[in-house]
C-alpha positions, 0 to 999 in steps of 0.5 A, spaced: 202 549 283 207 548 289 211 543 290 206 538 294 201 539 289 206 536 283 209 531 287 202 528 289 200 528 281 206 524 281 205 519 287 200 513 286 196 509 290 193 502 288 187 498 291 187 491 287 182 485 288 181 479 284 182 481 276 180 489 278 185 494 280 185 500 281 191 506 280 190 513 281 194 520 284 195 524 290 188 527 290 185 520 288 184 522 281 184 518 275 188 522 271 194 519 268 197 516 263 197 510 267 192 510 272 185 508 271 181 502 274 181 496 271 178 489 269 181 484 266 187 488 262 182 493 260 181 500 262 174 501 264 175 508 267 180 513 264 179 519 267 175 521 274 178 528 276 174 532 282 174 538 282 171 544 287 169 551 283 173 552 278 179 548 280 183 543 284 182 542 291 188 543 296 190 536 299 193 535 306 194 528 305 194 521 301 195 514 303 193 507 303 191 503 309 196 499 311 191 493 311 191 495 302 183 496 303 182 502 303 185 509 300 183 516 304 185 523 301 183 528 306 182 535 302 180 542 302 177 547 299 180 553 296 176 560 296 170 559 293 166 565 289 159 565 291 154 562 290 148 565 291 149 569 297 154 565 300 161 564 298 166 561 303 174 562 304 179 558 303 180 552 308 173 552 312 170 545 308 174 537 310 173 533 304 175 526 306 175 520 299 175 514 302 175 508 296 175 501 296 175 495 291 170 490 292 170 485 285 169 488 279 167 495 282 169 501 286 165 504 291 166 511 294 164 516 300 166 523 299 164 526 306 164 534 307 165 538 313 163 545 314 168 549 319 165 555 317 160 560 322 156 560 316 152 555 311 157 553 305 155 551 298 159 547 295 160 546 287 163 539 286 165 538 278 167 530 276 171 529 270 169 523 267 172 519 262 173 511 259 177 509 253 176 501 254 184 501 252 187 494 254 193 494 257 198 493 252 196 500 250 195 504 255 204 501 256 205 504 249 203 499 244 200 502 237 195 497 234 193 498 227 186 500 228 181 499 235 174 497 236 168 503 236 167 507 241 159 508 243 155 514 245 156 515 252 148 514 255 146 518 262 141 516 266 139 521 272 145 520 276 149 514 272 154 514 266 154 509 262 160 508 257 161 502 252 166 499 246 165 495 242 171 491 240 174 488 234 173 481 237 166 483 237 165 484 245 161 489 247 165 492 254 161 497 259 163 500 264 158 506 269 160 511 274 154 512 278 153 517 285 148 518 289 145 525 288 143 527 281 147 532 278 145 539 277 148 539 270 152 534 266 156 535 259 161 531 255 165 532 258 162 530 265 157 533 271 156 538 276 153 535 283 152 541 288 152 539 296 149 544 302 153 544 308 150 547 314 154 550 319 158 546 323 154 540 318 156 534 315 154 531 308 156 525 304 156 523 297 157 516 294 160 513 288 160 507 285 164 505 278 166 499 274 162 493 269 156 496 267 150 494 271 142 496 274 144 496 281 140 500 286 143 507 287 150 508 291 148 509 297 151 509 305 148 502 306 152 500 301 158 503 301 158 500 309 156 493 307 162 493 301 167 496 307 166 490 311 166 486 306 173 489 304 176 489 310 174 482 312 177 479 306 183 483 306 184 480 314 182 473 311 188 474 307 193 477 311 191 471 317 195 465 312 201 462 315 206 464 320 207 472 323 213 476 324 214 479 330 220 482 334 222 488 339 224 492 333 217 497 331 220 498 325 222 491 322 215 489 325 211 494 321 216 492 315 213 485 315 207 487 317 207 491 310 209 486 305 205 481 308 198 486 307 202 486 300 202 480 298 195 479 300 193 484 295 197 481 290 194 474 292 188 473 289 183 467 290 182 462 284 179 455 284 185 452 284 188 455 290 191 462 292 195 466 286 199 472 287 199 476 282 206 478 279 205 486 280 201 492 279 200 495 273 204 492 268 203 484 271 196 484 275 195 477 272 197 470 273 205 470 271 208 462 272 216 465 274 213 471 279 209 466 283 213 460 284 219 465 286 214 469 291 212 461 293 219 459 294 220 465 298 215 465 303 214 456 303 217 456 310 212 460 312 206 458 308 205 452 304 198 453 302 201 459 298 205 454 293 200 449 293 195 454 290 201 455 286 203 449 283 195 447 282 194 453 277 200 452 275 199 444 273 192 446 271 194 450 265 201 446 263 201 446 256 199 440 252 201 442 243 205 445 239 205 452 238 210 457 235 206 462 236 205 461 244 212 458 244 208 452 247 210 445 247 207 439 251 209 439 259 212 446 258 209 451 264 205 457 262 209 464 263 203 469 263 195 469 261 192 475 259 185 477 259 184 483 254 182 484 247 189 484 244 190 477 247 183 475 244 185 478 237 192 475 237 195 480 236 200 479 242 201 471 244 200 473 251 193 470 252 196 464 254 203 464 253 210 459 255 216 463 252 219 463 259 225 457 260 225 457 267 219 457 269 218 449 267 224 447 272 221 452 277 216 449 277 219 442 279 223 446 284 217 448 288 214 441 288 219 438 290 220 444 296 213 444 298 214 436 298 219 436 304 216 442 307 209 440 307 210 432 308 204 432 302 204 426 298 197 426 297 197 433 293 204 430 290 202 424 288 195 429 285 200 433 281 205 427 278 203 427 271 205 434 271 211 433 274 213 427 270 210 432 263 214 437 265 221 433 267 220 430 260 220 437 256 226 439 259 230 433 258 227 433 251 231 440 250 237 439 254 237 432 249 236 437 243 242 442 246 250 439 243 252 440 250 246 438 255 243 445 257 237 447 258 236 453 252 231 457 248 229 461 242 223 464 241 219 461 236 216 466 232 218 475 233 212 476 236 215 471 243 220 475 248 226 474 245 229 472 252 226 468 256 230 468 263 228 472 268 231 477 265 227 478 258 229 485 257 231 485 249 239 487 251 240 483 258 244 476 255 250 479 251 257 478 250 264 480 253 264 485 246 256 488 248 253 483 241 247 480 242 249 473 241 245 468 237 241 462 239 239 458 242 241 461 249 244 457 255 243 461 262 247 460 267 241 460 272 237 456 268 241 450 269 241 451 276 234 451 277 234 445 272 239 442 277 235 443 282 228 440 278 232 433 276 234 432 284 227 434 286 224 428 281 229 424 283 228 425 291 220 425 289 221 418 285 225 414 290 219 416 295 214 413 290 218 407 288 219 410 280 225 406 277 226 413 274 229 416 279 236 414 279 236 416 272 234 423 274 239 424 279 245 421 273 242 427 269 242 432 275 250 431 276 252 430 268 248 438 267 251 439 274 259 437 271 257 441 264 256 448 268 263 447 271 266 445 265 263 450 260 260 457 265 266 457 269 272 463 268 278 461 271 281 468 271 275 471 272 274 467 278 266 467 276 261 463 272 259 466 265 252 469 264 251 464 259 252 459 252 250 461 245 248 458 239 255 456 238 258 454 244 261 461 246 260 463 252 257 471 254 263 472 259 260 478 263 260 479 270 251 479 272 248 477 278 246 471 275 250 466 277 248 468 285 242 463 283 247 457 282 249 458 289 241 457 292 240 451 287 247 448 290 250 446 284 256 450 284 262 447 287 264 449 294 270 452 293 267 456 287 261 458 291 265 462 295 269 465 290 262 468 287 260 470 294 267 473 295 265 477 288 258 479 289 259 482 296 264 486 293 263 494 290 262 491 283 255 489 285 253 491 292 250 498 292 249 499 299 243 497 298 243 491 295 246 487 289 247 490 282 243 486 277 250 487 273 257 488 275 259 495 276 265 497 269 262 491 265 259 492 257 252 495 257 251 497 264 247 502 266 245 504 274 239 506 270 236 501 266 231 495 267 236 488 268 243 492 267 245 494 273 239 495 277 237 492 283 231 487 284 230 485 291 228 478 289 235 477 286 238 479 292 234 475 296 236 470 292 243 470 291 243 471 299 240 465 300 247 462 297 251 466 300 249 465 307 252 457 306 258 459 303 260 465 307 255 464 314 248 468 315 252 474 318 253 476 311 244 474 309 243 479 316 247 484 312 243 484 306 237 483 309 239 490 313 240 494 306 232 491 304 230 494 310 233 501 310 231 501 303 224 500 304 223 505 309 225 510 304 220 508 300 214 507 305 216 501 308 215 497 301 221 494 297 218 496 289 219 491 283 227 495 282 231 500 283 236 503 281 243 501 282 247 507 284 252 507 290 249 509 296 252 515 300 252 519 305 245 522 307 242 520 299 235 515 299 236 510 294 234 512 287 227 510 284 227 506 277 221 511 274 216 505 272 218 500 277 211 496 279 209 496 286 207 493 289 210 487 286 210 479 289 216 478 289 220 484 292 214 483 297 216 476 299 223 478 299 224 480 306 221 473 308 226 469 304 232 475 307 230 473 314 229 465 313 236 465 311 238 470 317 235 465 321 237 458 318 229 455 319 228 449 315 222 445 316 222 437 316 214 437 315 214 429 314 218 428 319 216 433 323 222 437 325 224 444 325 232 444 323 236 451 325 242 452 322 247 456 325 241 463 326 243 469 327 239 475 328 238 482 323 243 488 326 239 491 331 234 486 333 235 482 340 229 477 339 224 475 332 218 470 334 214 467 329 208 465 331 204 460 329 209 455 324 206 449 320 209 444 321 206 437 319 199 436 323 201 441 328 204 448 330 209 451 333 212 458 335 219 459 336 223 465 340 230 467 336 234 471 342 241 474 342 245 472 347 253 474 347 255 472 340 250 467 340 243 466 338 239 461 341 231 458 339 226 455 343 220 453 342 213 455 346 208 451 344 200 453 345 197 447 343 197 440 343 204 437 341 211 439 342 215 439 335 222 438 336 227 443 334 234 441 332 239 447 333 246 447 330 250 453 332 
């Protein structure tokens, strides 16, 4: 096999819509270990490989539209023996796979050209498979027993699979084709097309929940491509757009908008994105309200879909099982046959820290970009509930802090952002005993407390001046008890005991966004993140280079998260001027263009050299939500937009524009009832923002330079 055969056997292209997506290799082959289409955490389709004779096809190339709805590899034919009279040389027949995702179903159009002087028979062979395993399986989860596999059903050109669970639910799944096979076995069928000279001929597939559907056709492969592509539009159209004179920066957020798009799906309480595909394509608390953050400048409507479904699923019991207690914010939901037997806690689970205070966080963000007190007003018996569960286990903890401890071993055992089993340790590498404190988590408890505070004095609740007294007494704690003098830096967290984990991690970057480091000790975090410790060239390291257990290679000790580093620029634009936010957001940048213009979910943490790409975590989920939204919040910190939605006022601090770029226009900004474009432009040392309104009313922009 030469090496562009391997390396597309190795290269993933995702379609996702709603709870299905879909992951297949180069060719378009469900192959892989991980690949597959699936519903609801289960895997409806496991294998469907096409073949052409005896063998693979020769691929020219592969990709994903860049709006995300279809996925098209252009193949060809190797030498064919003959069949009949008439075989055919290498090269002369273009087949062309185009496939898209529409709810629960695929549909596919293969389309054969015949080049060759003289009619072509072409023997197309489909390998067919489904194993119905769920998502924590097809991970590398062992589970002591599985349901029953059914007898596989024909029915002329459809293939049915079932599974019977051991929840008792009988899952099925077709693949159907337009054209009745020749011959079929166990293993699959054989479809044979005659192609005139110069001729065309066309097959259509459709797989996923079983169904009596009409038979594939063109008519209906059209109308789901329409559908497809209108819904994907419909998607990539909210909130503001991105343009500027940089072609390439142009289509980096072109590809992170279609990103989140498909990651976002459509449910009854408002748009959601999905955290990730495969691991995480399900709603994820922490992911969304991050993702929600970053992109609320330009999209309010996104965090309210967020906060609605967030409030909506808010827990209401004690569960040591689910790590639930009333108020607590949900972390993830599962849909799948291990989450319906309980054999995971996952189905719907709150074993997140953060996720409560993030929450909070966003309301009180969405508040004051939006102007929203209607919707405020709506979500406040959640806000209040949860407000309560984190001042009931900052009451609990001898210092104030906001800790956890899984409740039961089936539960995550860390419970930050960073939940990987050996991301919290000491200065000594020990794992240390709970509860734990991490530094970020009472930055994002901080930031909740002078949110309600904010949000109560707004609605007269006596509570408020309670909230903010709360806020400075945690905010004295962290100084106290986090900072390293001789470090110049803030621990990673407090154990069980008290004792800080005296590690240098990008954690306490998220400080400086939340506000609660003192100024003078923000700029000395900034002054170290900055620095070859933690900055790759590509972007910020998720533990500082030298420290115990770092690892360049592993998943939180060392790694890049592009989410984190936009985080952590955030901050440090206030401490060290948004020249150095402009900086990272370039190393975003150059590290998107060598991976197609899309930042995955983590990378690896060498330093970069001379002439050398960043290097590839090896099941880094991509896309994934928050990496999407991460040039969105870069930019925002170049730019120094804040939006005053109740008031009506656009506030710019001190922007600067990313290297190489001279002007960036954001078009069609929300603010209040109205909209408005602004126009950065580079002008010497300086930028300057105008406003260019196409509609109604002016919005006033309040510049600071």
């Amino acid at each position: 096999m030469d090496a562009a055969a391997t390396a597309a056997l190795y290269t993933s292209h995702v379609l996702k819509d709603g709870d299905s997506f879909l992951i297949a290799n180069g060719y378009g082959d469900i192959a892989g270990p991980a690949e597959g289409l699936f519903h609801n955490d289960t895997r409806l389709l496991s294998v469907y490989r096409l073949g052409i004779g005896d063998g693979r096809p020769a691929l020219l190339s592969a990709a994903v539209s860049r709006d995300n709805a279809f996925f098209v590899a252009h193949l060809t034919n190797r030498a064919l023996s003959p069949i009949g009279d008439t075989g055919t040389p290498e090269g002369l027949v273009h087949i062309a796979r185009t496939r898209l995702l529409l709810g629960e179903r695929m549909y596919e159009r293969v389309a054969c050209t015949n080049y060759d002087s003289r009619p072509t028979v072409l023997p197309l062979r489909f390998e067919l498979a489904a194993d119905f395993r769920d998502m924590f399986e097809v991970r590398g989860s062992v589970r002591k027993a599985r349901g029953e596999m059914l007898a596989t059903r024909d029915d002329g050109s459809r293939r049915r699979f079932q599974y019977r669970g051991l929840d008792g639910v009988l899952r099925s799944s077709f693949i159907a084709f337009s054209q009745a096979p020749r011959a079929e076995d166990g293993a699959g069928l054989d479809i044979v097309l005659r192609i005139e000279p110069g001729g065309h001929n066309e097959l259509y597939v459709e797989a996923g929940i079983d169904s009596d559907d009409d038979a594939p056709s063109r008519a209906r492969f059209r109308q789901a491509a329409t559908q497809a592509r209108l819904r994907m539009r419909h998607r990539r159209r909210r909130g503001a757009h991105i343009g500027s004179n940089g072609p390439l920066f142009d289509e980096w957020m072109r590809r992170s908008r279609s990103d989140l798009a498909l990651l976002t799906s459509e449910l009854p309480s408002g748009p959601y994105p999905y955290a990730g595909i495969p691991w995480f394509s399900t709603p994820f608390g922490r992911d969304a309200v991050i993702t929600a953050l970053q992109t609320l400048w330009l999209d309010p409507g996104l965090a309210r879909g967020v906060l609605q479904f967030l409030a909506d699923h808010q827990a209401q019991e004690d569960s040591a099982f689910l790590d639930s207690a009333p108020g607590k914010i949900l972390h993830e939901t599962r849909k799948g046959e291990m989450a319906s037997l309980r054999e995971l806690p996952f189905g719907l689970y709150y074993g997140g820290v953060d996720t409560t205070p993030l929450f909070v966080m966003l309301a009180g963000a969405y508040a004051r970009r939006s102007g929203d007190r209607a919707f405020i007003d709506r979500l406040w018996p959640a806000l209040r509930a949860a407000t309560a569960w984190i001042e009931r286990v900052c009451d609990a903890n001898p210092w104030g802090l906001l800790d956890y401890a899984r409740a039961e071993a089936s539960g995550l055992a860390n419970q930050g952002w960073k939940d990987s089993g050996d991301s919290v340790f000491h200065a000594d590498g020990r794992i240390p005993a709970g509860p734990i404190a991490l530094v970020e988590v009472q930055g994002y408890a901080f930031a909740a407390l002078r949110a309600m505070a904010e949000l109560g004095r707004r609605r007269g609740d006596e509570a408020a001046a309670g909230w903010d007294a709360r806020a400075e007494r945690l905010r004295a704690t962290v100084e106290d008890r986090f900072w390293m003098p001789e470090a110049g830096y803030y621990g990673l967290a407090l154990d069980g005991e008290g004792r800080l984990c005296e590690v240098l991690a990008s954690n306490p970057g998220h400080l400086l966004y939340t506000g609660l480091a003192d100024a003078q000790r923000a700029h000395a975090v900034s002054e170290r993140l900055l620095s070859n410790a933690f900055y790759t060239g590509w972007g910020l390291r998720t533990l500082a280079k030298g420290q115990p257990r770092y690892n360049p290679m592993s998943y939180h000790n060392g790694s890049v998260w592009p989410h984190d580093s936009a985080l952590c620029a955030s901050g440090i634009a206030r401490q060290h001027g948004r020249e150095t936010a402009a900086r990272l957001l370039r190393s975003a940048f150059e590290t998107a263009v060598h991976f197609d213009m899309r930042l995955p979910e983590l990378y690896c943490g060498f330093t970069r050299r001379p002439g050398a790409p960043p290097i590839p975590y090896p099941v880094a989920c991509l896309p994934q939500a928050w990496a999407a939204g991460s040039p969105f919040m870069l930019l925002q910190a170049c730019l120094g937009v804040e939006i005053d939605g109740e008031h009506g006022v656009v506030h710019v601090d001190r922007p600067r524009l990313p290297p190489g770029i001279d002007d960036v226009r954001v078009r069609g900004l929300v603010v209040g009832e109205e909209r408005v474009d602004l126009v950065f432009k580079q002008f010497g040392e300086r930028v300057g923002v105008f406003s260019e309104s196409r509609y109604a009313n002016a919005i006033p922009v309040n510049l600071r330079n």
